[in-house]
C-alpha positions, 0 to 999 in steps of 0.5 A, spaced: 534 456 459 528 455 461 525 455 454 529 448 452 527 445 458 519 446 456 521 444 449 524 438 450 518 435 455 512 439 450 512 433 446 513 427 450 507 431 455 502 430 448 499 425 449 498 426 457 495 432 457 488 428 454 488 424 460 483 426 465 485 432 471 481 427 476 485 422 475 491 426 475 489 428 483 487 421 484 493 417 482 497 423 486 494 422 492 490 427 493 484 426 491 479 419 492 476 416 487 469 418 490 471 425 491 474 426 484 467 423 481 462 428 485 467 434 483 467 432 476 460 432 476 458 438 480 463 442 476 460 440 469 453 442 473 455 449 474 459 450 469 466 450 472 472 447 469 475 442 474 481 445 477 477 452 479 472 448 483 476 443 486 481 449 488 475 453 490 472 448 495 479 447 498 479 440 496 486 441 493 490 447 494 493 451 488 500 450 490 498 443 489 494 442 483 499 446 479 505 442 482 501 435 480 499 438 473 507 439 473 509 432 475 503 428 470 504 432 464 512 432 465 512 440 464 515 444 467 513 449 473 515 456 474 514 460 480 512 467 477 514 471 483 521 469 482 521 470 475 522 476 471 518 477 465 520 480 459 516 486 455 517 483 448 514 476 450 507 480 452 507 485 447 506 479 443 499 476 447 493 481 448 491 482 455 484 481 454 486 474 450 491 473 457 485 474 461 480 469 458 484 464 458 489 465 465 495 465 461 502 469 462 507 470 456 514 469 459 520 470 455 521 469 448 528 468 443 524 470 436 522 463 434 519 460 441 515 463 446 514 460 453 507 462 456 505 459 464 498 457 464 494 455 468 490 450 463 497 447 459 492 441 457 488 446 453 493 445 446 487 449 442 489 455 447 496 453 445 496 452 438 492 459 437 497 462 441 501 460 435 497 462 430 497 469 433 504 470 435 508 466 429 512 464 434 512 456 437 509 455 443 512 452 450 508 451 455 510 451 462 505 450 469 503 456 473 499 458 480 492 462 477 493 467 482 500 468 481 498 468 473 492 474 474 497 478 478 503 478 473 497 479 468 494 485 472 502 488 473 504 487 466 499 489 462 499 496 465 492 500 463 496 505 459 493 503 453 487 500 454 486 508 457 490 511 451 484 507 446 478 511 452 482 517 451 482 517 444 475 516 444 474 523 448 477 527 443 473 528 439 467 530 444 471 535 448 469 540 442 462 537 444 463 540 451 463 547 449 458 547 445 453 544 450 457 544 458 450 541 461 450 535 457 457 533 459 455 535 466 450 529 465 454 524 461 459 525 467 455 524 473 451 517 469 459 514 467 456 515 459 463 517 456 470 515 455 472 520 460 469 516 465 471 509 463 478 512 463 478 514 470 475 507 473 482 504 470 486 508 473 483 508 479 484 500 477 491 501 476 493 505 482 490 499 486 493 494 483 499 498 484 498 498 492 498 506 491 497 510 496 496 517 492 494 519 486 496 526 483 493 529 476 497 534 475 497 539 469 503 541 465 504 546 459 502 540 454 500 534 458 497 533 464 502 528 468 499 522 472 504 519 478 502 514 483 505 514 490 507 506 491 510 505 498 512 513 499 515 514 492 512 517 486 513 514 480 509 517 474 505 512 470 502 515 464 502 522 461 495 524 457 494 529 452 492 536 456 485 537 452 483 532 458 485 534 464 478 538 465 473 532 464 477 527 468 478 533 474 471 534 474 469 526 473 472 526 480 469 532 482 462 529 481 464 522 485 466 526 490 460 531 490 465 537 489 463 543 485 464 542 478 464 549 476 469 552 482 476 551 479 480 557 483 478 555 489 481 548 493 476 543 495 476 537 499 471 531 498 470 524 499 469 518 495 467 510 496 467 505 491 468 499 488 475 497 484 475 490 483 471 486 487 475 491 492 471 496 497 475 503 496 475 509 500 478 516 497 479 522 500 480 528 494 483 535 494 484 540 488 488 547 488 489 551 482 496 551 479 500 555 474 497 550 468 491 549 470 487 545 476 491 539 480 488 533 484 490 528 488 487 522 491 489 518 497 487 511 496 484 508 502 484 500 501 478 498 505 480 490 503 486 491 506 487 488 513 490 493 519 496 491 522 499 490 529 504 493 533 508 487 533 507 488 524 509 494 524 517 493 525 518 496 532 524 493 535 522 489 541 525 494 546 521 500 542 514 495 542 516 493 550 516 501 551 510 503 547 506 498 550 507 500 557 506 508 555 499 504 552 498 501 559 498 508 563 491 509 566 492 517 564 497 521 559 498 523 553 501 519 547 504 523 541 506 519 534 510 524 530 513 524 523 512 528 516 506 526 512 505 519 509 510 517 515 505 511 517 502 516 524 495 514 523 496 506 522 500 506 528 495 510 532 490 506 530 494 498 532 494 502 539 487 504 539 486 496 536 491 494 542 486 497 547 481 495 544 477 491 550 470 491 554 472 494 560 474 501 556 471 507 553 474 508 546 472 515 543 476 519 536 476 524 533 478 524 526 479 528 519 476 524 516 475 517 520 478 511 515 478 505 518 472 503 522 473 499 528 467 495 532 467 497 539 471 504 539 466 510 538 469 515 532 467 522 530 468 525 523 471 533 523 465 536 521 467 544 520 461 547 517 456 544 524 463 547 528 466 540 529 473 542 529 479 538 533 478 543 539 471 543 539 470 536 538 475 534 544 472 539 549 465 536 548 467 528 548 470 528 555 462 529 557 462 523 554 466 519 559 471 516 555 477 512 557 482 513 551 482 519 547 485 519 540 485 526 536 487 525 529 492 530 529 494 536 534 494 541 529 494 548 534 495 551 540 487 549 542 487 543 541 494 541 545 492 545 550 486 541 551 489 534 549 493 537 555 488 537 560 484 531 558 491 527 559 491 530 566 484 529 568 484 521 568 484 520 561 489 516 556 490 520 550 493 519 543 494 524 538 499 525 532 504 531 531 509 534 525 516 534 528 522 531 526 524 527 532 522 524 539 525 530 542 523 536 537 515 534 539 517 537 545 519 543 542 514 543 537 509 543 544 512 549 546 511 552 539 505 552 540 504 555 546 504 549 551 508 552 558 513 547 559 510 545 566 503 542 562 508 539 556 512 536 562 506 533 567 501 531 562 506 528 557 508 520 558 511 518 552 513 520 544 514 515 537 517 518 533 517 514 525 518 513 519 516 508 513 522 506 509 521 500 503 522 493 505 527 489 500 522 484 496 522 478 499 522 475 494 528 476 489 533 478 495 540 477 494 546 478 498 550 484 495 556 487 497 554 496 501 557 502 497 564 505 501 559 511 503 553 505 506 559 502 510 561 508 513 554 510 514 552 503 518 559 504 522 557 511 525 550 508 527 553 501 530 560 501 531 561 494 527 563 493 519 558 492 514 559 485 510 553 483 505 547 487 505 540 484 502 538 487 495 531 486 491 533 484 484 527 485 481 521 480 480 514 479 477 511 481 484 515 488 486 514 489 479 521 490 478 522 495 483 526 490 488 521 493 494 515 491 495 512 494 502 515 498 507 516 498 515 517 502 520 523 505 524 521 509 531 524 511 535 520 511 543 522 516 548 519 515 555 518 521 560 521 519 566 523 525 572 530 526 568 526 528 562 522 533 565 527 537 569 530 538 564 525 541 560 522 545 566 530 548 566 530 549 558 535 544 557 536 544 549 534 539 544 541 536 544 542 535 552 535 531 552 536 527 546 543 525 549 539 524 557 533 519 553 538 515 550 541 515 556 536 512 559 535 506 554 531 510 548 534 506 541 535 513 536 531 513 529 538 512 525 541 506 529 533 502 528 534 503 521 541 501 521 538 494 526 533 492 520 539 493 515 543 489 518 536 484 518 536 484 511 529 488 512 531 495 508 538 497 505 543 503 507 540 507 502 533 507 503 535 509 510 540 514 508 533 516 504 528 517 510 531 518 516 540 520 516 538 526 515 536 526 523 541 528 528 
């Protein structure tokens, strides 16, 4: 156990730990002597301690700064990324004490207490950890940043949102009384209300979510936060709330607070931890009251390439040759939250040069790019997608990419954009690869335009990634070996399962990647759309020519240990 480990070298460490962190990084090698001595000196001038600054400046990694504390004191490092923590060890510290000092509970027995810190030598820290948890007190060596997320994961808002909460319930009797002053406070941040919307905004970040939903039931309002295209609800609050955390949004994102049966839309940017967010809300009335979500646009968070995305190198060769047509259209297909516009924005990012004119329409635009020329749908100044399409093949552009063809307008001149010299790019809602051609002739698009101005469809999902961090060889189910078998004709040995770990939060996932199929319109492929051929026939001729299905590129990255069966099953089996 790792507690004796720590136990056995906490005394022998005593007196080391009053050995100066200079010399530490000297006699290890990392540091010289003149360098340690103007850290040391520049440190204490700003009033930093050491090891912040030296790490800050880049004269010592973390990693390494944490690994010689370990080897000079003789205490043990722990990786918390591998580690899982126990709820009982951390109920035992305060977050806030945990902040303060860059310290993380880990486990406890009932009479010792192992905490990873980013400062072991600190024994007034330790021996308040004593007195605060009656328990004694094992040190161990931690990375700051790992220790800040296991803070920020396992000290959850919950409870400091419980206390803001409970502060509110008093003043809603208040805002019966006196609406308008609610109002007020609600728009300068002056109540609990709003403090308790800042947290769980805090939380859905750090939570890496995607979707915030405040939904109203009977007694309570429930709040689920969707984390790598899975709802998982985190909280429940008391039902009295609801109003005045719905309408605290509202004001953010300059909503009608007063309209509640009709739905509404906005947007907001602001800040959460030092990181720029952007989120797009909408309301609509419901059976217990008004519900909300929020999409949470993390502006922090760097776009991917096509290459990162998960596409197998025979579908990225295929969609990157679709990229390189001088004119056509492009069609990115998938239900909602399916990753569509991350994978038209890496291919607006992969054309993206001098010798191009890059225009978008986009409802709303949320990313911004440098060099590419985008337009916000804007329906009351008669912005729609049609519109916005007709008018911007004025503007002499050679890539086109509207957000979403939504009716048979917007096809139609997405059509004839594409035949008129122009490279479009555009998403759809269709099940796969072949039923976007469907889809086209649903919407009112002749077989003959559909087949002369389409060159290409991707069609995706997004499946959670096993967590690299805690992966472990695990033996399929009778039901995943058969699945995998159907796809790839081979047997199924081990397959890569997430155990749980500090970093996914215990999920065993943490991330997702994409599966795609790429269908390439080639002469055999229209022919057998201008004959209406069914869905059937021309999936088999795409394959045929080369097109790798949705279900077989899933079943290509378990066999990688990318994904498991399960999630497959989950995302994508249902496709035919």
């Amino acid at each position: 156990m790792r507690q004796a480990a720590a136990k056995d070298t906490c005394m022998e460490a005593t007196a080391t730990l009053r050995k100066r962190l200079g010399h530490m990084l000297v006699e290890a090698g990392l540091l010289s002597e003149a360098d340690a001595q103007q850290a040391a000196q520049e440190a204490a001038q700003a009033g930093r301690k050491l090891g912040e600054y030296i790490v800050e400046r880049g004269l010592v990694t973390a990693d390494a700064l944490a690994m010689t504390l370990s080897q000079q004191l003789g205490i043990a490092f722990l990786d918390l990324l591998r580690v899982n923590i126990q709820p009982e060890a951390t109920r035992l510290v305060p977050p806030e004490f945990c902040r303060d000092h860059l310290l993380i509970p880990v486990e406890t027995d009932g009479r010792a207490l192992l905490v990873v810190m980013a400062d072991p030598g600190n024994m007034r820290i330790i021996e308040e950890l004593r007195s605060m948890t009656g328990q004694e007190v094992n040190a161990a060596v931690g990375i700051p940043d790992e220790i800040r997320r296991a803070i920020n994961i396992q000290y959850r808002v919950s409870s400091e949102i419980e206390r803001e909460v409970g502060l509110a319930m008093p003043l809603q009797h208040e805002k019966q009384v006196q609406p308008e002053k609610q109002d007020l406070d609600l728009q300068l941040g002056q109540t609990p209300i709003v403090r308790t919307a800042d947290l769980l905004l805090a939380q859905a970040v750090r939570d890496r979510a995607s979707d915030i939903h405040l939904e109203p039931e009977t007694d309570s309002l429930r709040v689920r936060l969707r984390i790598d295209g899975v709802l998982h609800e985190a909280m429940r609050l008391p039902k009295d709330i609801h109003p005045a955390l719905v309408s605290r949004f509202k004001v953010m994102a300059g909503m009608n607070i007063a309209e509640r049966r009709r739905p509404q839309d906005g947007q907001i940017s602001t800040e959460v931890e030092g990181k720029r967010i952007d989120l797009r809300a909408a309301t609509s009335d419901s059976a217990h009251g008004e519900m909300m979500v929020l999409r949470v646009l993390d502006k922090s968070v760097s776009l991917m390439s096509l290459r990162e995305l998960g596409f197998s190198p025979v579908a990225l060769e295929r969609h990157i040759r679709l990229l390189k047509s001088p004119f056509g259209m492009v069609l990115v297909s998938g239900p909602t939250g399916s990753g569509k516009t991350t994978t038209l924005y890496a291919s607006v990012n992969q054309l993206n040069d001098a010798e191009r004119k890059i225009i978008t329409i986009e409802d709303p635009v949320e990313y911004q790019f440098d060099g590419i020329n985008q337009i916000q749908v804007n329906e009351k100044a008669e912005i729609t997608f049609a519109t916005g399409l007709r008018s911007l093949m004025r503007l002499d552009p050679d890539v086109i990419l509207v957000g979403e063809v939504r009716d048979g307008e917007t096809a139609r001149i997405a059509c004839q954009a594409a035949l008129t010299g122009h490279l479009v790019l555009s998403s759809i809602h269709a099940n796969d690869a072949v039923g976007v051609l469907l889809r086209l002739t649903d919407l009112g698009i002749e077989p003959f335009l559909a087949a002369s101005s389409l060159i290409g469809v991707v069609a995706q999902r997004m499946v959670r990634r096993v967590c690299a961090y805690c992966a472990a060889d695990a033996q399929p189910s009778v039901e995943e070996q058969a699945m995998y078998e159907a796809d790839l004709a081979e047997p199924l040995g081990t397959i890569k399962r997430g155990a749980g770990c500090n970093l996914c939060a215990g999920t065993g996932f943490l991330g997702r990647v994409g599966v795609y199929e790429v269908l390439s319109l080639n002469d055999d492929i229209r022919r057998l759309l201008l004959a209406g051929a069914s869905a059937k026939i021309i999936r088999e001729q795409a394959i045929a020519d080369g097109m790798v299905p949705m279900r077989r590129d899933g079943m290509l990255k378990v066999k990688h240990g990318l994904v498991t069966p399960a999630e497959i099953l989950r995302s994508v089996y249902s496709i035919n």
